[in-house]
C-alpha positions in Angstrom: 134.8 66.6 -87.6 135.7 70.0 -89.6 131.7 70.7 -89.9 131.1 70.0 -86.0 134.6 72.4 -85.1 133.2 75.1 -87.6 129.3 74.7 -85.8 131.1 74.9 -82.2 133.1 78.3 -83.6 129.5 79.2 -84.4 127.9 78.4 -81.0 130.7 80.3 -78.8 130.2 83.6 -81.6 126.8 83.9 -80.7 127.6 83.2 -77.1 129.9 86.5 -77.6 127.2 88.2 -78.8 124.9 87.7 -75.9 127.5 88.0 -73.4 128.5 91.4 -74.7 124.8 92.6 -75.0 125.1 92.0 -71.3 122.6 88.6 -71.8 124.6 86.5 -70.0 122.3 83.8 -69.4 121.0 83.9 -73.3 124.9 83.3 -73.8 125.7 80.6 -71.4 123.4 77.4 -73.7 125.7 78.9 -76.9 128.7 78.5 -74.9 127.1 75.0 -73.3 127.1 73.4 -76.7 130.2 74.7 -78.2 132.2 73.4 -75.3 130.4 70.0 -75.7 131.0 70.2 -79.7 134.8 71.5 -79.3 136.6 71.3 -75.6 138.8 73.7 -76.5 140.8 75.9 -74.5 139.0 79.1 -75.6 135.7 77.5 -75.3 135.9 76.2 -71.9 136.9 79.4 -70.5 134.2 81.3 -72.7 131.4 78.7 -70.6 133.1 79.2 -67.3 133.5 82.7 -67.2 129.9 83.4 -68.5 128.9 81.2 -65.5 131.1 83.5 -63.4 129.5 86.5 -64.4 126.2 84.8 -63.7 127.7 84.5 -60.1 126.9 80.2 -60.4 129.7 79.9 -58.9 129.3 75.9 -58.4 128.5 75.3 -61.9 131.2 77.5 -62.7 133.7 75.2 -60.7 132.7 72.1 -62.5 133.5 73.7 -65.7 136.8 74.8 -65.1 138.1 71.5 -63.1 137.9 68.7 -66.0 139.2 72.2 -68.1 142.1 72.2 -66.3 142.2 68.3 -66.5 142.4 68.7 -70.2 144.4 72.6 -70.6 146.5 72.5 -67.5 149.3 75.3 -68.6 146.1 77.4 -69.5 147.0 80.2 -66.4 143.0 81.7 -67.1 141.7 78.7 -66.1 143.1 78.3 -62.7 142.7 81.8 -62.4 138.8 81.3 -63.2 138.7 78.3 -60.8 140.2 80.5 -58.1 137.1 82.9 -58.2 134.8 80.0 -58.1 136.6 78.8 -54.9 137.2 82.4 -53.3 133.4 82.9 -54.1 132.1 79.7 -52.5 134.6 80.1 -49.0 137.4 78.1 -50.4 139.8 80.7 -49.7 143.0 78.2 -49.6 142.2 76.3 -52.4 141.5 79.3 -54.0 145.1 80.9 -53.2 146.6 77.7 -54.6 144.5 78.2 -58.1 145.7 81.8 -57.9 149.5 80.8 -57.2 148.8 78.2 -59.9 148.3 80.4 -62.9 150.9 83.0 -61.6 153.7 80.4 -62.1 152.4 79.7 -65.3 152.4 83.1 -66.5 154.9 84.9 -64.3 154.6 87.9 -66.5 150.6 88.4 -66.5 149.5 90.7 -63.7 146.2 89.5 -63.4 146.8 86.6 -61.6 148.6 88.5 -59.3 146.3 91.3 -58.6 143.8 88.8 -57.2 146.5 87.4 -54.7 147.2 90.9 -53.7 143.6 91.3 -52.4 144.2 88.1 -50.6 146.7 89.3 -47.6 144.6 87.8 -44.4 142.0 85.7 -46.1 144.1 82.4 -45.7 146.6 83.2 -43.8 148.4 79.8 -43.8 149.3 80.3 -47.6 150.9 83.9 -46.2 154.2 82.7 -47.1 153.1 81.5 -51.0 151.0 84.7 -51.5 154.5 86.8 -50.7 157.0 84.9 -52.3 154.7 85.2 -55.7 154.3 89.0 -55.3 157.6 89.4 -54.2 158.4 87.7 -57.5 156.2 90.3 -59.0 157.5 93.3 -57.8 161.0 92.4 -58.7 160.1 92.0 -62.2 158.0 95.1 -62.5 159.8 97.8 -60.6 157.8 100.4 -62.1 154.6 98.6 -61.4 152.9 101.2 -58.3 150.2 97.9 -57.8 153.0 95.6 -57.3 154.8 97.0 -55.7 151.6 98.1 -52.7 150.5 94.3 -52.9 153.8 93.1 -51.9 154.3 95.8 -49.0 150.8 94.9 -47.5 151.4 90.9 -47.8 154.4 91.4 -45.9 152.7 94.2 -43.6 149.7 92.3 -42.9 149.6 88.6 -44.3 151.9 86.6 -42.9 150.5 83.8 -40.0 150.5 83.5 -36.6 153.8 82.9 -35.1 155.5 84.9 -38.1 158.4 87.3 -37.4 157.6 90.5 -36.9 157.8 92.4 -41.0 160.3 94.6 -41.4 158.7 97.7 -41.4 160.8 100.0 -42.9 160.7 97.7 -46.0 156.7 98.1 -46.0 157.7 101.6 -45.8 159.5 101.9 -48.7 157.1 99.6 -50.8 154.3 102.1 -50.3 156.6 105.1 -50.8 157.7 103.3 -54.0 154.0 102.7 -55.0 152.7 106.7 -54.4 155.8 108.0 -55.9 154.9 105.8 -59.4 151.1 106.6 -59.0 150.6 109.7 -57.5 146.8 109.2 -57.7 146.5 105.7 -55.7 144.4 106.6 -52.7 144.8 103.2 -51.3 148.6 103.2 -50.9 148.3 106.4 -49.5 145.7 105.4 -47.1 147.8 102.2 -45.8 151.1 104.6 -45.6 149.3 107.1 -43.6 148.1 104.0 -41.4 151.4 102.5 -40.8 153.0 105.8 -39.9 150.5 106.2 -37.4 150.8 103.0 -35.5 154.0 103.9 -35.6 153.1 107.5 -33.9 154.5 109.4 -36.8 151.2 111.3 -36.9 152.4 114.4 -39.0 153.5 112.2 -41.3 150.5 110.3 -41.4 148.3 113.0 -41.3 150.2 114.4 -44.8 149.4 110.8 -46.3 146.2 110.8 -44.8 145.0 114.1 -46.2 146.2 112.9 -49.9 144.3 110.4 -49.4 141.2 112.5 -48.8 141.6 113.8 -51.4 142.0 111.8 -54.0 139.2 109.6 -52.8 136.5 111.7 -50.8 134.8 108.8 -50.4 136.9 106.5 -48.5 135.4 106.8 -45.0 138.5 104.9 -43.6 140.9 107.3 -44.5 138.7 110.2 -42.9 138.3 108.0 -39.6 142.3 107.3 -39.9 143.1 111.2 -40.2 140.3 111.9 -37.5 142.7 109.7 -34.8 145.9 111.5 -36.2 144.6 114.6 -35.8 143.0 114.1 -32.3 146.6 112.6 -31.7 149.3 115.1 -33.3 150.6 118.0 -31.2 153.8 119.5 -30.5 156.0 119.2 -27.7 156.9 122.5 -26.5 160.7 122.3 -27.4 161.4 122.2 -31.2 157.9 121.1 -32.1 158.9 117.4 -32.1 156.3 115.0 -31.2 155.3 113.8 -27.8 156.6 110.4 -27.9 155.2 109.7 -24.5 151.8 110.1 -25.2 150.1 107.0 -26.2 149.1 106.0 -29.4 144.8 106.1 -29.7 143.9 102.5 -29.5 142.9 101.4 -32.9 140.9 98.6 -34.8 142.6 95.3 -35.6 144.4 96.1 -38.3 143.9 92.8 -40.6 140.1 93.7 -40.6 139.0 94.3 -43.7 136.3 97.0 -43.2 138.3 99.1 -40.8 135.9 102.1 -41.3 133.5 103.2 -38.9 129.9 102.1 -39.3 126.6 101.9 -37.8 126.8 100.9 -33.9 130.5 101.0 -33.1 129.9 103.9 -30.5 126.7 101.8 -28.8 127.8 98.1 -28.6 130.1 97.1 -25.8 133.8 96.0 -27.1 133.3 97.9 -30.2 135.7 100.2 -31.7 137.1 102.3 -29.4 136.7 106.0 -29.0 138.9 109.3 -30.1 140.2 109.2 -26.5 143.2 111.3 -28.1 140.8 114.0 -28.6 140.7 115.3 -26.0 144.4 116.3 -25.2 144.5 117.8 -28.9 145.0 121.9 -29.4 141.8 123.5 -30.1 142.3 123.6 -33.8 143.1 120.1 -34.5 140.1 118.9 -32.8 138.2 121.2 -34.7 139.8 119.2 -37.8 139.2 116.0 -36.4 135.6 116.4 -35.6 135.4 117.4 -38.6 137.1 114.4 -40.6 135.0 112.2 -37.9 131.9 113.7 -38.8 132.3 113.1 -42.6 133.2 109.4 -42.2 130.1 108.7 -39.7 127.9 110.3 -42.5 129.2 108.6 -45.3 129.2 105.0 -43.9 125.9 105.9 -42.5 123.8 107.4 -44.9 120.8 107.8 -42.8 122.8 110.0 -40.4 123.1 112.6 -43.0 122.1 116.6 -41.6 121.0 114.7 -38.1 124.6 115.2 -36.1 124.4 119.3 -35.0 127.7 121.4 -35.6 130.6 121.1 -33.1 132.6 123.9 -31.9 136.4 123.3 -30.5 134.8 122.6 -27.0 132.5 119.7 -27.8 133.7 116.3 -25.1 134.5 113.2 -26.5 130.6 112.0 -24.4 128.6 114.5 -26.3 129.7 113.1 -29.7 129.3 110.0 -29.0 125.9 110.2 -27.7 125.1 112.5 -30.9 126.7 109.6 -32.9 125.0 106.9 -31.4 121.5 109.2 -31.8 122.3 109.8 -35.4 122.8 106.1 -36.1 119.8 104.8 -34.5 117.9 102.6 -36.5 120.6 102.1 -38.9 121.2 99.1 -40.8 124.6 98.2 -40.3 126.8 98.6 -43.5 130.0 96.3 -44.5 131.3 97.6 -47.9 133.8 95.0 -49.4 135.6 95.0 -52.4 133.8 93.0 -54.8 136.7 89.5 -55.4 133.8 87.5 -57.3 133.7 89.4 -60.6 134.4 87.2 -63.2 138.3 87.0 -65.1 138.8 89.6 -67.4 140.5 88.5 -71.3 
């Protein structure tokens, strides 16, 4: 028995090896046998993880549920389980996997960062995604991540027929979150959002702009500043807002990709058009061409030096035609967050 444990020890080390060498399948016959030799906890997880990373996602699931069967306090495992599910459209079992290994480990983060990018995907399990993170966040005050998952599953994860959230709570989540990480685009982004559906567009367009910044890449948060802009103007006493003016219709805001891409301006009932850009002041619409322009190119790469310069007087119809030109024969382009990568130690 000692001689078969210490061959098995061997087995899952060389599986290591090849793993880190970035070999996964060389590593995944090594961690084959030592699981076979030695079910341990460590060497089940080892096998399941490689077959993660290897994206067999079925496999994968078959090795984690006996696993479970035989380590079921091991939080990792459930967690592993949960990506096999998530990855092959289980999205409910997979939420119960996730809400599984949190209550095992209350005080691990991981298991909680991967229900935090589930707000939407089941939403029937809205209620046990919050009440974990909201677990979360009380335990880690100081925790800018936990605290923006919990604002955005109460925001935007709860089920049909759900009271509405309490807004100024969300409010104060993502506050919370920028204020402890002053670098976190995405909280930015998502505060700059809500304050615009709620028509607080200077606010939002303050948000918005750090968002810009810190990632110049994030085509939603240029589209987002493009509507506040075309939005946002003062009301001739005091410089308050126009509250009477409507807010710019918007995309459903439980879509994931809420960007712009490739044929929104061409196909009938897509998203809808910068209609508030017309009513802006000459300079803001300069700025919201502008921010428009940069998050057609970037979601469309073959757009890229095809749409002409705009001066303040350019109509809403002449940049959509020049948008809808300059994404002709485009491939349309979804970016997602990648949820199938494989559990971290």
């Amino acid at each position: 028995m000692m001689a078969a444990h210490e061959n098995a020890e061997l087995h899952n080390l060389l599986g290591n090896v090849e793993e880190r060498a970035g070999n996964f399948a060389g590593a995944d016959p090594e961690y084959e046998r030592a699981a076979h030799m030695a079910p341990t906890e460590e060497h089940l997880f080892d096998w399941g993880n490689n077959l993660l990373q290897l994206q067999a996602f079925e496999d994968a699931a078959k090795v984690f549920t006996p696993a479970i069967a035989r380590h079921p306090r091991s939080a990792r495992l459930h967690v592993g389980l949960g990506i096999a599910q998530y990855s092959r459209g289980q999205y409910e079992d997979a939420v119960k996997s996730f809400c599984q290994a949190a209550d095992l480990a209350p005080a691990d983060p991981r298991p909680y960062q991967f229900l935090g990018e589930m707000y939407g995907v089941a939403p029937a399990m809205g209620e046990e995604i919050t009440r974990r993170l909201a677990r979360f966040a009380k335990a880690q005050p100081r925790n800018a991540q936990a605290q923006f998952h919990y604002a955005m599953s109460l925001w935007k994860g709860q089920p049909a027929g759900s009271p509405s959230p309490d807004l100024r709570q969300v409010e104060g989540l993502l506050r919370r979150a920028v204020t402890l990480d002053v670098k976190f685009a995405k909280a930015f982004l998502e505060l700059g959002i809500l304050l615009s559906d709620q028509q607080r567009y200077t606010e939002a367009i303050q948000e918005l702009r750090h968002a810009t910044r810190l990632a110049p890449d994030l085509a939603q948060a240029h589209y987002r500043l493009s509507q506040a802009y075309s939005t946002d103007r003062p009301d001739g006493a005091g410089g308050e807002r126009a509250r009477a003016v409507p807010a710019p219709a918007v995309v459903d805001r439980d879509s994931i990709n809420e960007a712009p891409y490739h044929g929104v301006w061409s196909r009938d009932g897509g998203r809808p058009e910068p209609r508030g850009l017309q009513r802006a002041t000459p300079a803001l619409r300069v700025r919201a061409v502008a921010a428009l322009r940069q998050s057609i190119e970037m979601t469309c790469p073959f757009s890229l030096g095809k749409i002409r310069d705009v001066d303040e007087e350019v109509s809403v119809a002449d940049l959509r035609s020049e948008l809808r030109e300059a994404c002709a024969g485009c491939r349309r382009i979804e970016p997602r967050s990648d949820r199938s990568k494989s559990f971290q130690r």
